[in-house]
N, C-alpha and C positions, 0 to 999 in steps of 0.2 A: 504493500500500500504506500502511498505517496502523502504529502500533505492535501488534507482536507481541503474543500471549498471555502471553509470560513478562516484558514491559517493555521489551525490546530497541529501540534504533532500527533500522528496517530501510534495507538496499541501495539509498534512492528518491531523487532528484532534488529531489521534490517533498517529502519527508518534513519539510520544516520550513515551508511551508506553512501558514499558517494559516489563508490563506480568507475574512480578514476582512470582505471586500463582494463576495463569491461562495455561492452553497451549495457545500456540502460533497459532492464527488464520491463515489463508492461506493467508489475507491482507498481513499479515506485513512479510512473506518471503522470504529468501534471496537466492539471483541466487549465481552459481559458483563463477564467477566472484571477489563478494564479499569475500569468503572464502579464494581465491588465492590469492587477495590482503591483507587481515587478515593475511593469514601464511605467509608468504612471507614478511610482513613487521613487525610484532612479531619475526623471525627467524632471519632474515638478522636484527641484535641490536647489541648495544653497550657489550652486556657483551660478545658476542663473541668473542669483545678483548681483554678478560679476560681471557675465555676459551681454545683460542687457543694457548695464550703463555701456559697456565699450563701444559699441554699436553708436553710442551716441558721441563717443570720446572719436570716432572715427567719421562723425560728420555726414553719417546718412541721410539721407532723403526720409519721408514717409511715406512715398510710393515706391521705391528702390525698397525700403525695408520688408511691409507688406507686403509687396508681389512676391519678392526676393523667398522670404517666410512659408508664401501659401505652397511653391511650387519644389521650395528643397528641401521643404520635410515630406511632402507628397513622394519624393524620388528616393526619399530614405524609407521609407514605408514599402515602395514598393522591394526592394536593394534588400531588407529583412526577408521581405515571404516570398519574394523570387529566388532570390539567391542561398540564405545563409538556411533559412529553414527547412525548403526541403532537403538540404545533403543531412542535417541535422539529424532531422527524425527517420534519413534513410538509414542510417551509419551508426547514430546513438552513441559517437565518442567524443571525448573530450577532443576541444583542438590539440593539445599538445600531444593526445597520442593517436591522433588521425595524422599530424604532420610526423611524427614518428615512422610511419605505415611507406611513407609517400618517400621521407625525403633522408630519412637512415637517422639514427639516436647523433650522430656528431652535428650533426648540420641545425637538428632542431635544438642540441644544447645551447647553441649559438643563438637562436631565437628564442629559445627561452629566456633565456639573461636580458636581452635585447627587449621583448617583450613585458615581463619582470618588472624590470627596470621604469618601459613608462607607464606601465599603470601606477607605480609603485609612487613616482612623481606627480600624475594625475590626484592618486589620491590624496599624497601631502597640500593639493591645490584647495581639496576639499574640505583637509582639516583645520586650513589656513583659512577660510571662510567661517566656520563656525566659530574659529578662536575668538574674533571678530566680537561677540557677542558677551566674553568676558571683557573683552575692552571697556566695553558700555559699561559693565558695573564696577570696575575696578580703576578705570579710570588712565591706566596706562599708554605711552604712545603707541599708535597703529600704524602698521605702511601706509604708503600714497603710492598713487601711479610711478614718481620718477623714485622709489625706492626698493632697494635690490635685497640689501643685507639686514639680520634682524636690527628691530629700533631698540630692543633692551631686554633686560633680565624679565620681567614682567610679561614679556611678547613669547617668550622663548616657553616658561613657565604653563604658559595657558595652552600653546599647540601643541605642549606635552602629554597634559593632562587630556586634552581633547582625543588625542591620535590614542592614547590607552583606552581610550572609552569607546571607539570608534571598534579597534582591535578585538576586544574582547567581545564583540556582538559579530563579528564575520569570521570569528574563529571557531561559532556552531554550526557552519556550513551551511549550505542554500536554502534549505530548508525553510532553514529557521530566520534566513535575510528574506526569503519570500514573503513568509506570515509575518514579518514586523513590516517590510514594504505594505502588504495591505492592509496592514491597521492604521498607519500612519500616514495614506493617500490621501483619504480625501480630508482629513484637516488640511492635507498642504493648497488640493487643488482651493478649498474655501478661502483659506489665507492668501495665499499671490491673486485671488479674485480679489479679496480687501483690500489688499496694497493699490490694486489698479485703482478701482474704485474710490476711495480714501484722492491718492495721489490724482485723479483727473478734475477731481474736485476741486484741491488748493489750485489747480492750472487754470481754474475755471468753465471747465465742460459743463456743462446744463444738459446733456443729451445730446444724442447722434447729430442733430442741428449743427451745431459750432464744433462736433467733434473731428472734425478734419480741418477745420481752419486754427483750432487752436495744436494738432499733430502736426500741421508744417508751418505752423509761426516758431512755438514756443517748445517742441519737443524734438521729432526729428527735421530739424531746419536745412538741413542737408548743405551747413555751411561748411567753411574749414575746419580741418580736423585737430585734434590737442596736440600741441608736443609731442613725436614721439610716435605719434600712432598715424598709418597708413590711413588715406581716403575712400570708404568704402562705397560702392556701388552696387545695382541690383545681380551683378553677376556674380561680386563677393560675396552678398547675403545667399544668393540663392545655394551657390558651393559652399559656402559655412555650414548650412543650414543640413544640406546635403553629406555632405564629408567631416563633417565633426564630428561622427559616429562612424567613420569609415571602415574603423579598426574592428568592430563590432558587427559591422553588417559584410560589403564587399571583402574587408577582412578577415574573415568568419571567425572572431574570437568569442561570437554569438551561439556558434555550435556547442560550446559548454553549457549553454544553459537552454536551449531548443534539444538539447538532444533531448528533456527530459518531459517534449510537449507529447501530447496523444495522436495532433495533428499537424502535418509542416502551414495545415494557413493559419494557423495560431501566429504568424508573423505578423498577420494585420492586426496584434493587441502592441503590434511600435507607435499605434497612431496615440494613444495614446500618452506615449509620452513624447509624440513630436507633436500633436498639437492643443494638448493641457499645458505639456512640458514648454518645448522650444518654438510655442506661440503663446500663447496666453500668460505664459510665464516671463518671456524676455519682454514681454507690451510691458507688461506691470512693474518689473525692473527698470524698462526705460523713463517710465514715465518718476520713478522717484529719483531719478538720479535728474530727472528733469525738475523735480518739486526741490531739490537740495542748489541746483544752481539756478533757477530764480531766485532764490532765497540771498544766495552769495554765489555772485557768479568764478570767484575766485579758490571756491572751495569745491576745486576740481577729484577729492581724494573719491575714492572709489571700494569702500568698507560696507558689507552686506549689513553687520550688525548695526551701526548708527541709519542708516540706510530705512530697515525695520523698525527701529525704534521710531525713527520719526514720525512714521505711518501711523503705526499701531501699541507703540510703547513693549512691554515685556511680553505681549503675545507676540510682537514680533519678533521679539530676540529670541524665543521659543522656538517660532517657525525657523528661523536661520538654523538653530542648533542643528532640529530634530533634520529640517531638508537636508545638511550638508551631512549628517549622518546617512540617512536612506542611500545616498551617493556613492559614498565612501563602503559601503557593507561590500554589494556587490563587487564594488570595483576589487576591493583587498581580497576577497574572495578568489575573482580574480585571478591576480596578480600572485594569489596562496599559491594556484592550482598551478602556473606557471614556473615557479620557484623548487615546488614539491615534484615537477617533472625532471628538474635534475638528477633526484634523489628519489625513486617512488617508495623507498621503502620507510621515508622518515612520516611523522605524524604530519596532516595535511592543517591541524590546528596547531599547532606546535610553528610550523614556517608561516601562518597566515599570521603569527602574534609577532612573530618577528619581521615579518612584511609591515606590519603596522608600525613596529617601533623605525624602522627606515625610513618610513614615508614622514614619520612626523619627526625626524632630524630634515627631510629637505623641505618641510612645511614651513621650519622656522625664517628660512630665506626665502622672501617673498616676491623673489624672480618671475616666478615661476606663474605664479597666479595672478600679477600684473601683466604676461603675454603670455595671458591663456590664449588669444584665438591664434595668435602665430604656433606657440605650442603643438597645439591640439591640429593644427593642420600640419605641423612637421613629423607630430608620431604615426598620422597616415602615412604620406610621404615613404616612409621609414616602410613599418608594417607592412601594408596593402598588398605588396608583390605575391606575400608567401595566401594572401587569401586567392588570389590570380590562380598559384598553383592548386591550389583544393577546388577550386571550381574546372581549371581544365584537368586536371588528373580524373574526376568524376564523372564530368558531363564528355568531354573530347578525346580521351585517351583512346576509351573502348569504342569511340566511335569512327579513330583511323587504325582501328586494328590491335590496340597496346594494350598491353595490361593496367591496372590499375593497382597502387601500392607496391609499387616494383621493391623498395627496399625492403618492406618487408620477408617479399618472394624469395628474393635471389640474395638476403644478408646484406644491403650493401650498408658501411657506417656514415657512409655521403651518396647520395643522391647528384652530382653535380649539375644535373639537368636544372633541376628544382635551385642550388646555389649562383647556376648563372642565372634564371631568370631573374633572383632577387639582386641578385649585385648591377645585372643589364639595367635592369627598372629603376632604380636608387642613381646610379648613371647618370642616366638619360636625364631626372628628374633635376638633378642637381645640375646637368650642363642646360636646360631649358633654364631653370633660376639665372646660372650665372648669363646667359646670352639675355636674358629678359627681364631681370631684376627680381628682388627676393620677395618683392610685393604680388609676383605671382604664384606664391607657394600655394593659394586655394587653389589654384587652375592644374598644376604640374600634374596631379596623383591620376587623373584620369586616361589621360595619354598612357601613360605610366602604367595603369594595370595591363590596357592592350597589350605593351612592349612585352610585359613580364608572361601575360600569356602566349603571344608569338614564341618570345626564347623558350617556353618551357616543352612545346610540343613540338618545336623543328629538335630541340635536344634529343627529345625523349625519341622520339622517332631514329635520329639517327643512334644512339644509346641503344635500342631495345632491339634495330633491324642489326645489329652486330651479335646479338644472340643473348644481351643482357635481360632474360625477358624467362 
């Protein structure tokens, strides 16, 4: 048996189970339900309120943003139940040891680490968000945009304690980050409706009447951008919107957690959290970071917790916390599974508690979470190749004649078909940047996956017509 419709852990032996180098038996899977509550509370997070002031720190339009929004979480929706779900619920294995399968244990060590590594960053993004919210009560200095390294012992203190608390709730494995996800959704979905709500008011909205006139005076004005930060346009939104989750979806770092659906169109519960999440959530984000500078146009810093507080006082600080938690569960989860593929024989909560305490040593530098969207477009960039390969190894291999999971077949400890594509892809991606400027890093990953799936199936083909097969 798997988790209940309502969250519960059930009566099972096996319920803590994770299956990590097995498929997923038909006991232990998960209804819709489950999945909705997952996106939905992974989407609707605290870095949202990160994300949506940037957007504005980058000088968008509010018909670039909108359009941008409606049509690149639509292509991420689809990118889930096309792509990552069916191989998912065909296959029932964890990425790390489907890429295992494909591309030989040396090659995927190298990805694991590789991989590991940026969730493990990502999630320091998120514990640096919620730290945010001890700010408010304790009164210590916070980052700002143009700050890199911690501001003090006080800063350092707080993402400490955060990232242990975080830790400790992703170290009872999916399960149990499922059923806290759907208990803790729809407070978040009702809260970022408040913040919107709340915040268009101070702007002055009275209703849909003036609410576009007061979106392109006073919110996204689509003037110049802040210090620092790139000018975004409806093509940037749309590929943000699209490829910020790349790693998850055409990356298929998704198939850890869809192996575990009933159904591969269980992918359309991503809408969910692309558009409670990465629409109705980034609106309501932009528009406080737009109620903070009317206020003081000079007080450009960009801190979810005061951000909240202003809206809503300590239910907002509340909402920060628990969102940048929901965020953070999954992801360290994770970035466990990937760490724990090193080593399959150590405890899978034992590395996710130590995944945690890493994440919130690079929380404390707040690099990282001041260029979250550059970030988060350079760990696709990065990624994305090795999801190229799981999709032509699947879908293209058997279809020009090849086998499929050749290293497992024939032993190999590298795969190097599968190593050039990724290295070709990564190439190519970084010599597009450097001929075109680094402002094009939303754009590169999509050329990029083509490239990686061309090099992996002239490889394999010429690889497998030599008898390696």
């Amino acid at each position: 048996m798997a988790v209940c419709e309502w969250g519960r852990m059930p009566e099972d032996n096996n319920a803590a189970a994770e299956y990590e180098r097995e498929a997923v038996p038909e006991r232990a899977r998960l209804g819709l339900k489950s999945y909705i509550g997952q996106f939905a509370g992974e989407h609707v997070a605290g870095t949202e309120l990160m994300i949506g002031p940037l957007f504005l720190a980058a000088g968008v339009s509010a018909f670039d943003f909108f359009a941008g929004l409606l049509v690149g979480n639509l292509l991420a929706v689809l990118s889930w139940t096309f792509f990552t779900a069916p191989i998912a619920t065909r296959v029932r294995l964890t990425l790390y040891y489907h890429l295992e399968k494909i591309c030989g244990r040396r090659l995927v060590v190298l990805y694991d680490i590789v991989n590991g590594v940026m969730f493990t960053i990502q999630v320091g993004a998120m514990i640096t968000v919620s730290a945010t919210v001890l700010g408010v009560f304790f009164k210590f200095r916070m980052p700002e945009l143009s700050d890199m390294l911690p501001t003090g012992i006080g800063w350092v203190v707080a993402v400490l304690l955060t990232g242990l608390l975080f830790s400790a709730v992703a170290a009872r494995g999916y399960r149990f980050v499922a059923a806290f996800a759907n208990m803790v959704a729809p407070l978040m979905v009702v809260m970022f409706a408040v913040f919107g709500v709340v915040s268009l008011r101070k702007l002055g909205v009275t209703g849909l009447g003036n609410f576009w006139e007061i979106a392109t005076t006073r919110i996204w004005t689509g003037g110049a951008p802040q210090p620092g930060q790139m000018k975004f346009t409806f093509w940037h939104v749309m590929f943000f919107a699209w490829f910020c989750n790349m790693v998850w979806h055409i990356g298929m770092a998704d198939l850890s957690l869809f192996r575990f659906a009933r159904k591969s169109w269980y992918g359309i519960s991503s809408a969910a959290g692309m558009y409670i999440g990465h629409f109705m959530a980034w609106v309501a984000a932009s528009t406080l970071y737009a109620v903070q500078l009317q206020a003081d146009p000079s007080n450009t810093a960009v801190l979810p917790g005061p951000l909240a507080y202003n809206a809503c006082g300590v239910l907002g600080l509340a909402v920060v916390m628990i969102a940048g938690w929901t965020t953070a569960n999954p992801t360290l989860y994770r970035a466990g599974l990937a760490f724990q593929a090193l080593a399959p024989g150590a405890s899978r909560a034992r590395v996710t508690l130590l995944t945690g305490l890493a994440a919130s040593v690079t929380a404390i530098f707040p690099v990282v979470v001041m260029k979250l969207l550059g970030f988060v477009a350079l760990w696709g960039m990065i990624l994305m190749p090795m999801g190229a390969v799981i999709f032509a190894d699947y879908w293209l291999l058997p279809r020009f004649g090849m086998r499929r999971f050749i290293a497992e077949h024939v032993r190999l400890p590298i795969n190097w078909a599968a190593g050039a594509a990724w290295c070709a892809s990564i190439i190519f991606c970084v010599g597009m940047l450097a001929a075109f400027g680094t402002d094009k890093i939303f754009f590169v990953s999509l050329p990029g996956w083509f490239v990686s799936i061309m090099v992996y199936v002239a490889w394999s083909k010429r690889m497998q017509g030599r008898g390696e097969r």
